[in-house]
ZATIPA-740794 format. One record per residue (C-alpha): residue number from 1; residue in three letters; x, y negated, z negated. Coordinates in pm, whole numbers, plus 32768, in hexadecimal, padded with zeros to 4 digits. Layout:
! ZATIPA-740794
   nr  rest    c1    c2    c3
  NUM   ALA     X     Y     Z
...
***
This chain:
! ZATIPA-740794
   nr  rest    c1    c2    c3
    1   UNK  65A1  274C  4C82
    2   UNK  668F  278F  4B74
    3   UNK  6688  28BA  4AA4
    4   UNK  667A  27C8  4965
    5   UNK  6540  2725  4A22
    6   UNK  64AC  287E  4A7F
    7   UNK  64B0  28F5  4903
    8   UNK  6423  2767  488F
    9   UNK  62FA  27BF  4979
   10   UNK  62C0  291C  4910
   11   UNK  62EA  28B1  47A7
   12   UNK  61FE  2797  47CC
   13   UNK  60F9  285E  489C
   14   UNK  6130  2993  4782
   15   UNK  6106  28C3  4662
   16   UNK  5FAF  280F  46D8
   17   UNK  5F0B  2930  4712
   18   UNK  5F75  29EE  45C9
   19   UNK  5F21  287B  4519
   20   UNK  5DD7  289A  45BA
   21   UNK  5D69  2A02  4535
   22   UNK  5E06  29A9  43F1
   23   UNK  5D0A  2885  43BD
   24   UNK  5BF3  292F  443C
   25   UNK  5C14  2A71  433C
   26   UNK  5C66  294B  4227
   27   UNK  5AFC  28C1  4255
   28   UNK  5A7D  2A0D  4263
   29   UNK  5B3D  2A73  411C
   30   UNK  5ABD  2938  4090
   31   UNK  596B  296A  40E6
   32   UNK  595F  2AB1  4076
   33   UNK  59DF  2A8D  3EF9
   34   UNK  590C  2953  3EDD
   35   UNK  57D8  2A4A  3F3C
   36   UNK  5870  2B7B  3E69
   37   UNK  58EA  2AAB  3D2E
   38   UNK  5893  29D7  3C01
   39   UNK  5934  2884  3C17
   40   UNK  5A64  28E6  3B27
   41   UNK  5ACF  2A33  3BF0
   42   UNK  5AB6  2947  3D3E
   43   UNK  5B92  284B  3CBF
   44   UNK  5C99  2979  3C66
   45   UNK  5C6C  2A18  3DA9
   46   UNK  5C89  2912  3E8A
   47   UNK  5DC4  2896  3DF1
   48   UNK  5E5B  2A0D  3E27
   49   UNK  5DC6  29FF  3FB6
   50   UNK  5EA7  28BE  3F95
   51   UNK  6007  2942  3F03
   52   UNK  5FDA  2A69  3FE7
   53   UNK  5F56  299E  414A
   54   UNK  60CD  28C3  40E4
   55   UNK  61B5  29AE  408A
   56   UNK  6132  2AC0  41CC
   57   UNK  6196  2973  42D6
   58   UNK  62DA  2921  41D8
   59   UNK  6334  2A83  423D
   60   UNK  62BB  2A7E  43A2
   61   UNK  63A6  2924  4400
   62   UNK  64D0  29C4  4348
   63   UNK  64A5  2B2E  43F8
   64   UNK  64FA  2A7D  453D
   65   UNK  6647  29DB  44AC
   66   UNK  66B6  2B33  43DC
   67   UNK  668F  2BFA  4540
   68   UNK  674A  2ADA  4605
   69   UNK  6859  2B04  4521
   70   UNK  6864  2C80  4523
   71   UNK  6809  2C5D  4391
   72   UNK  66DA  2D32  43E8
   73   UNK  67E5  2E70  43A2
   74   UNK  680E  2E1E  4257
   75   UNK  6779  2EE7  4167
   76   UNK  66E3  2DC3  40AA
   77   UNK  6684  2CE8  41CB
   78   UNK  65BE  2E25  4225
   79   UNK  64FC  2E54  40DB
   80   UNK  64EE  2CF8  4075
   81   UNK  6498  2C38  41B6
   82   UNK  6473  2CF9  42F9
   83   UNK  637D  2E1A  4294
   84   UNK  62A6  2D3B  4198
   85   UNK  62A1  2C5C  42DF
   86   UNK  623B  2D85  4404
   87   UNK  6135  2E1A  42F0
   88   UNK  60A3  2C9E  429D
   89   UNK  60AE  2C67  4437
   90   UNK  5FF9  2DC0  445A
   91   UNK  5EEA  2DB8  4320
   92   UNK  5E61  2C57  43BE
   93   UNK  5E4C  2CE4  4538
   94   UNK  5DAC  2E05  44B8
   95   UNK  5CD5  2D2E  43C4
   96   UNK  5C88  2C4D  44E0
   97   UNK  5C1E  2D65  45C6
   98   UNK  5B23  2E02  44B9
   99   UNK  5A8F  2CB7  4476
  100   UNK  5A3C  2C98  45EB
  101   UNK  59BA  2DE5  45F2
  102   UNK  58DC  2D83  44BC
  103   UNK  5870  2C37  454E
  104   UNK  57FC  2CED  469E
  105   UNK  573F  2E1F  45CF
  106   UNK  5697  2CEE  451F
  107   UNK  5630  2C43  4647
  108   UNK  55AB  2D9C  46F0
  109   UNK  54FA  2DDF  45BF
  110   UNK  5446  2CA3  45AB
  111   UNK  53F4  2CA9  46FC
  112   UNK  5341  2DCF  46E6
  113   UNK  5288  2D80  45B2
  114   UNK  522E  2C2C  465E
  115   UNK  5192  2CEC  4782
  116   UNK  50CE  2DF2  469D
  117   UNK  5038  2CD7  45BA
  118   UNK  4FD6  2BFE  46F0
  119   UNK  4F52  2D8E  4773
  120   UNK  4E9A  2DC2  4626
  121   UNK  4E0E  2C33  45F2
  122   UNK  4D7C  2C50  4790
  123   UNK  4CAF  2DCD  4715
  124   UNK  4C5A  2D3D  45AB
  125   UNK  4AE7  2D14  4580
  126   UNK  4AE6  2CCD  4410
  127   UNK  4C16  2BED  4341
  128   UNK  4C58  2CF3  421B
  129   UNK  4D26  2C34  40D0
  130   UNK  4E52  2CCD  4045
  131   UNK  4EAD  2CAD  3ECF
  132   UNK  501B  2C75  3EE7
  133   UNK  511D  2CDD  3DD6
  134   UNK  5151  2C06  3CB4
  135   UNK  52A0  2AFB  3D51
  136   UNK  536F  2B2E  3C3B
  137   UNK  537D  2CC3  3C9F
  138   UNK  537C  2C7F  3DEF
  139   UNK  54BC  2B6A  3DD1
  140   UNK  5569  2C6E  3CF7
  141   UNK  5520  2D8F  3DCD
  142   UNK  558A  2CD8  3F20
  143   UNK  56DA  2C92  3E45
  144   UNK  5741  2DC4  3DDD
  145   UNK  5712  2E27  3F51
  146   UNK  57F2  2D37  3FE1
  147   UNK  58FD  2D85  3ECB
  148   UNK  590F  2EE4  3F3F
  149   UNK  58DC  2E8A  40A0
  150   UNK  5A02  2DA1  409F
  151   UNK  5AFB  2E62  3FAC
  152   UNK  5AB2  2F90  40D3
  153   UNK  5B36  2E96  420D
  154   UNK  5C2A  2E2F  4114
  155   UNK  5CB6  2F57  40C2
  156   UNK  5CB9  2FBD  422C
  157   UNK  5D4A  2EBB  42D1
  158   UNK  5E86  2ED6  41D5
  159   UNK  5E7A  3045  41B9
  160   UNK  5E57  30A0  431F
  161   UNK  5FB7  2FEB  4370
  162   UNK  6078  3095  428F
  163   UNK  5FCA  31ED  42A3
  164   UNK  6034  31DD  441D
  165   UNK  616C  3189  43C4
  166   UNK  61A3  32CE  4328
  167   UNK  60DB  33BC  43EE
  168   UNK  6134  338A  4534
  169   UNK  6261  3293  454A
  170   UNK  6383  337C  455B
  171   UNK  6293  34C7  45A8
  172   UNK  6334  350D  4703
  173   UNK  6262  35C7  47FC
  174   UNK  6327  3699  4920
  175   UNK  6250  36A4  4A38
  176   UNK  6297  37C4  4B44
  177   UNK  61FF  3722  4C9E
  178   UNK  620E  381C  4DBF
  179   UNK  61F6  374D  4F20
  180   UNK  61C1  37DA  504A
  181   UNK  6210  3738  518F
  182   UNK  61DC  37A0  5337
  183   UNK  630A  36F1  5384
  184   UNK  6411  3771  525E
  185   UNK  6529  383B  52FB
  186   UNK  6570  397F  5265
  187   UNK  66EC  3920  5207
  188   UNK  65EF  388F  50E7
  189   UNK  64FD  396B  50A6
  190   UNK  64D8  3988  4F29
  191   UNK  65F0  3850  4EFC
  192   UNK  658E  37AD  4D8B
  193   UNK  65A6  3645  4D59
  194   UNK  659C  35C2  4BED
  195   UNK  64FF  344B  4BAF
  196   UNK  64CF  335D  4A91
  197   UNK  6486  3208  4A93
  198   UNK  6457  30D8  49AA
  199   UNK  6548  310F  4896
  200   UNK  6561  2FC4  4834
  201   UNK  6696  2FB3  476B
  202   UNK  662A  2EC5  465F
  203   UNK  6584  2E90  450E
  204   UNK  64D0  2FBF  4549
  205   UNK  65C3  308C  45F0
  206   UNK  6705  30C8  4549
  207   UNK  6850  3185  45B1
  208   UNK  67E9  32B5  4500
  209   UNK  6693  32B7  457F
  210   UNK  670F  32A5  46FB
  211   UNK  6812  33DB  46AC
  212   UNK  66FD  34BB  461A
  213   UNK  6644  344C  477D
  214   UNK  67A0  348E  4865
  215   UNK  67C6  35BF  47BB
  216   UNK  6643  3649  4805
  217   UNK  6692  35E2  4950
  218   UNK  67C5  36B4  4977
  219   UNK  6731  37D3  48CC
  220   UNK  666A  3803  4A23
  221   UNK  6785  3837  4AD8
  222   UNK  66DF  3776  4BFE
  223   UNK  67A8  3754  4D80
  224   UNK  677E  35EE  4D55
  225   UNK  66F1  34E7  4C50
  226   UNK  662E  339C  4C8F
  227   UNK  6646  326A  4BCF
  228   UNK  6528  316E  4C56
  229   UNK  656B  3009  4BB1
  230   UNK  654B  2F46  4A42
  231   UNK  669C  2FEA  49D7
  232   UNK  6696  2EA4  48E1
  233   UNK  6581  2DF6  4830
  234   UNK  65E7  2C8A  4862
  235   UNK  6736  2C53  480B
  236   UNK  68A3  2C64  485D
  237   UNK  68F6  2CE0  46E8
  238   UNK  683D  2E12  4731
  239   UNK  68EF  2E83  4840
  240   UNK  6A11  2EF1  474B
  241   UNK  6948  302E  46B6
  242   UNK  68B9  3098  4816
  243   UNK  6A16  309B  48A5
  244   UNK  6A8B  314B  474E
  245   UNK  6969  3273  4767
  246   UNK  6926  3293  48F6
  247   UNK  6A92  3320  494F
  248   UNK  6A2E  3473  48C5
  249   UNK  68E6  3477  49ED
  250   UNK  6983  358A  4AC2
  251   UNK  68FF  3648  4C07
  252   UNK  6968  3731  4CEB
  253   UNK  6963  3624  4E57
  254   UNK  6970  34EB  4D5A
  255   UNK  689C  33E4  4C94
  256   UNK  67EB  32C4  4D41
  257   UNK  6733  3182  4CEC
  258   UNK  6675  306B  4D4C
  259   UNK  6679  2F0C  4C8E
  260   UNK  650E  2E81  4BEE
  261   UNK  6482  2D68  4BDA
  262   UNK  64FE  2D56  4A47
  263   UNK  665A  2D68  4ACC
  264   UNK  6628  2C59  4B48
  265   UNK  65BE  2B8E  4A54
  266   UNK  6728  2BEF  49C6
  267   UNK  6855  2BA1  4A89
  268   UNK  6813  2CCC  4BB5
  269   UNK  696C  2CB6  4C2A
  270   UNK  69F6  2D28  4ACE
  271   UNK  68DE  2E09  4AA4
  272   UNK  6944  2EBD  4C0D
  273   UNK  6AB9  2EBE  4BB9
  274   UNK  6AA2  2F57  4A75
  275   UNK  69D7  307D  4B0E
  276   UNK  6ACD  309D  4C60
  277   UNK  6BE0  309D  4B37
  278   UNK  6B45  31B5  4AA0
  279   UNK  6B53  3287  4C23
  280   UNK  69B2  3224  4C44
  281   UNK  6986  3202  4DC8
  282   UNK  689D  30B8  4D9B
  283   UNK  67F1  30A5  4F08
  284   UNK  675E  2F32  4F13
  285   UNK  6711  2EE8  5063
  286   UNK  680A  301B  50AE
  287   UNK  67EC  3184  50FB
  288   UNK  68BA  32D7  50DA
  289   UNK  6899  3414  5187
  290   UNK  68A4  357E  50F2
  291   UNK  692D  3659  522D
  292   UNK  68DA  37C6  51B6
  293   UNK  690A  392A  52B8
  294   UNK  68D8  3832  53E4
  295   UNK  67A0  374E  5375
  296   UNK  67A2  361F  530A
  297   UNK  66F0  3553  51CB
  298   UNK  66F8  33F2  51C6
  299   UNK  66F1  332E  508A
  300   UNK  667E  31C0  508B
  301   UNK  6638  30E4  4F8C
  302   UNK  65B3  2F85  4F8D
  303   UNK  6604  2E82  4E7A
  304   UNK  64D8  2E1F  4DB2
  305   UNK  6394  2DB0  4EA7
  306   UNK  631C  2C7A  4DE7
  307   UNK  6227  2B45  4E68
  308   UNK  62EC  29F9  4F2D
  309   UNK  640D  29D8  4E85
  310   UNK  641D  2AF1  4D99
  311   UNK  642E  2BDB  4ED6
  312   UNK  6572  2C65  4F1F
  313   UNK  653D  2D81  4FC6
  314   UNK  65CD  2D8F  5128
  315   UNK  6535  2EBE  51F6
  316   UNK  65CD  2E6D  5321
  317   UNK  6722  2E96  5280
  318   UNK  66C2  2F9D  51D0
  319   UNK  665D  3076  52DF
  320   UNK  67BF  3021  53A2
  321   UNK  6859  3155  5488
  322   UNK  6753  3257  53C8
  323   UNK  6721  336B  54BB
  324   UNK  65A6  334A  5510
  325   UNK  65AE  34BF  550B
  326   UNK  661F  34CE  53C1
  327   UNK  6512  3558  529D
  328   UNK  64FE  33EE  51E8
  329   UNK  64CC  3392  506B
  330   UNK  648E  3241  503B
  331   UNK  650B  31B7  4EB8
  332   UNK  644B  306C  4E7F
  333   UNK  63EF  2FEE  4D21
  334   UNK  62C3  2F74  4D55
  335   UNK  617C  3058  4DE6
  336   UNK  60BD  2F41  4EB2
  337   UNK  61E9  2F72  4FD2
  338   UNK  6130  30F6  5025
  339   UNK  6072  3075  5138
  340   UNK  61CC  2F8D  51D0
  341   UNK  624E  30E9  51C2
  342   UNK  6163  319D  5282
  343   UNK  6185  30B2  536B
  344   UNK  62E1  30F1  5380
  345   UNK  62F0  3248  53B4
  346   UNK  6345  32BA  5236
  347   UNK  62F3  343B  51F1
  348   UNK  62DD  3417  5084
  349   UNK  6319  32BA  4F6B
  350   UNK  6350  32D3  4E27
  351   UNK  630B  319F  4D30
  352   UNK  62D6  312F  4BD2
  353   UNK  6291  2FFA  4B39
  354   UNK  6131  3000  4A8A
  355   UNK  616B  3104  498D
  356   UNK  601E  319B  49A4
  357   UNK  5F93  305A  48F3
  358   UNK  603B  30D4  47E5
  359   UNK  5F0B  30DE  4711
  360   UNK  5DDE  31C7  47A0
  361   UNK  5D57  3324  4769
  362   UNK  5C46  344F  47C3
  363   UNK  5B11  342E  46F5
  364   UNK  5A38  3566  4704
  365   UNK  5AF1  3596  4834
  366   UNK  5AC1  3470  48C8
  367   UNK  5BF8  33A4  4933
  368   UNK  5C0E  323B  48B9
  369   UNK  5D2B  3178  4944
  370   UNK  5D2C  2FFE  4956
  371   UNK  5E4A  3009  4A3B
  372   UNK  5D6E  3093  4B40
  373   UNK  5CAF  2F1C  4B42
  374   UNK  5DF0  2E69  4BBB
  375   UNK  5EAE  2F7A  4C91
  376   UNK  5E3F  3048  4DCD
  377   UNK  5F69  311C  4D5C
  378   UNK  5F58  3123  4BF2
  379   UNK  5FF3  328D  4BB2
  380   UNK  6028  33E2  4C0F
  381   UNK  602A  3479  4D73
  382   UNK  5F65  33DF  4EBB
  383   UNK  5F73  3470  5023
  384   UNK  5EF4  3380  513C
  385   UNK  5F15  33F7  527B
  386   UNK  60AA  348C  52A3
  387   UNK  6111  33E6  51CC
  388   UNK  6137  341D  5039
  389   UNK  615B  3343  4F17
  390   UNK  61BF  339E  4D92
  391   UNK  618E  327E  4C78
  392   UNK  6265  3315  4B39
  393   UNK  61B0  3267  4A09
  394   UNK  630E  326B  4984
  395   UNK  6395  3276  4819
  396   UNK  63F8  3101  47C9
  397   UNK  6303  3018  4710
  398   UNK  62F3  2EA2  4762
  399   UNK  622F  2DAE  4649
  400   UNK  61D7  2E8F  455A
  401   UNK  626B  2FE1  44F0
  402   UNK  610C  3087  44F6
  403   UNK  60C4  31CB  461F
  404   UNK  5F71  3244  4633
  405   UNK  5FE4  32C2  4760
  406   UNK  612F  33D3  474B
  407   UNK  6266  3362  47FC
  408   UNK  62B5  3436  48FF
  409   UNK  63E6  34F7  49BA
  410   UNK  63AE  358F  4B08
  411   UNK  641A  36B5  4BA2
  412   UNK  63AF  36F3  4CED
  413   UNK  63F7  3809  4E1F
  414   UNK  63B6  37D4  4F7A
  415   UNK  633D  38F0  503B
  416   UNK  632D  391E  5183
  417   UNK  61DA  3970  5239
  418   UNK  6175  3AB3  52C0
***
């Protein structure tokens, strides 16, 4: 399958769906000002849902063609097209998602004021009448509720996107993992490995934004830095500012990468040569080996661990003439391939791809991630058995520019056990 055929399908497949939400939140918007509204006000309203529901997919089609083109780094492709398009993109997700999470409430609500009448009716022994409220007060009543009701999701679903936007997006986190191993040889005892993932060069990651990154990066002074995949959003015209910003990554033993599966949806040959121009050690279905006072660490990465054909990842190449008593870090993209590398005799993985969800958060302490519905491995640290895995949320975006949860760079030291 061609690339031009791969991005027709995804298109196609992307724009049902977000065709589909769109017409369900138009009936609901409909509904909901016909219910809230005199006649006149609905007439006006509706005809602004209208203007708005065209110009958001005007700006959605032509996003695609401005980042193609590498327009997207244009100052007034940016204000004028892309970022209208990410924040229209993100207010209807978020819209959608409240409005399911309304519809459910609804249904649990009525369910359980079903079963308490039915409860009530079965113990009645005598009917008792009920003077209702006059209608008109009622009607207006019920009205004004709705108006309020509404404007709230409303104002949520547009604020919430671009709140995010600017708390979070660009609020780096540096998070100091200790990990401590049986196996580790004491030539690395208290060695420090920087990663970051995800930085999806792109609309929402410019030149400037990936130096201020590089430059955190470097300010840890770690032995050796990690790169695990989606160096590029989707396209071969934003390779150019990676390649620009990601020569000043420096570390003591060397920089190293892994291709995603977003690299691939760009041309991953050009995205790999760019980086190998720029003295990154990509290791895609390769491996390297640190040789420090006698022991040995071997490096291996695998290129990006997709489904059919979007899996490239070769272990069996990747693992080549690596000393099996080597202390082993596995570089793979994608999370799902932990328990492949139990299995093949990894001591510790590190991984991106799912960027924490990107949208999630504690309430009164209580963690609520979406991500954790759709990965095993969703973020942070996981130990199973001898082996250890580390998902970096990372600090790229991908569809919107929103962050509920921070992007992340991680410093971690392996210690040796007593």
């Amino acid at each position: 399958m061609t690339r031009l055929l791969q991005f027709l399908l995804f298109f196609m497949i992307l724009t049902t769906v977000f065709a589909s939400v769109q017409y369900y939140l138009f009936r609901t918007h409909r509904r909901w000002i016909r219910e809230s509204f005199d006649e006149a006000r609905f007439q006006q309203l509706l005809s602004i849902g209208k203007v708005v529901l065209v110009l958001g997919n005007v700006l959605f089609v032509l996003q695609f063609a401005a980042r193609s083109m590498g327009w997207h780094t244009i100052f007034w492709t940016q204000l004028l097209v892309v970022l209208p398009a990410a924040f229209y993109f993100a207010s209807v997700m978020t819209g959608f998602v409240l409005l399911v999470l309304k519809d459910f409430a609804r249904l649990l609500i009525f369910t359980v004021r079903h079963v308490i009448s039915v409860l009530k009716a079965l113990a009645a022994t005598s009917s008792t009448s009920v003077v209702p409220s006059p209608a008109t007060r009622v009607d207006e009543g019920r009205r004004t509720f709705l108006r309020m009701s509404g404007t709230g999701l409303l104002t949520v679903a547009v604020g919430t996107p671009v709140l995010a936007s600017f708390a979070t997006a660009r609020d780096y986190r540096i998070v100091r993992q200790s990990l401590v191993f049986r196996n580790l040889p004491s030539a690395f005892d208290g060695f420090t490995m920087a990663q970051i993932s995800d930085l999806h060069s792109g609309p929402f990651m410019s030149e400037n934004d990936m130096l201020e990154i590089f430059e955190l990066v470097n300010t840890l002074h770690p032995h050796v830095t990690f790169v695990t995949g989606d160096f590029v959003d989707s396209s071969d015209a934003e390779i150019v500012p990676l390649a620009s910003a990601i020569g000043m990554l420096r570390a003591e033993y060397g920089v190293f990468g892994c291709l995603g599966n977003h690299d691939h949806f760009a041309t991953a040959a050009r995205v790999n040569a760019a980086l190998v121009d720029k003295r990154i050690k990509m290791l895609n279905n390769s491996n390297s080996t640190l040789p420090i006072d006698g022991a040995r660490l071997s490096i291996i990465g695998i290129d990006d661990a997709g489904k059919g054909l979007r899996n490239f990842a070769r272990p069996d190449l990747a693992l080549q003439n690596v000393d099996p008593e080597s202390f082993k870090i596995l570089l793979s993209h994608r999370p799902d391939f932990f328990q492949e590398a139990q299995r093949l005799g990894i001591d510790l993985m590190l991984a991106g791809h799912t960027h924490g969800g990107q949208v999630g958060g504690k309430i009164f302490g209580v963690g609520i991630y979406p991500v954790n519905w759709v990965y095993k491995y969703s973020m942070g640290h996981y130990v199973e058995e001898d082996t250890q895995l580390y998902v970096n949320v990372g600090v790229g975006m991908v569809g919107a520019p929103i962050r509920l949860v921070r992007p992340e760079i991680t410093l971690f030291t392996l210690h040796r056990a007593p």
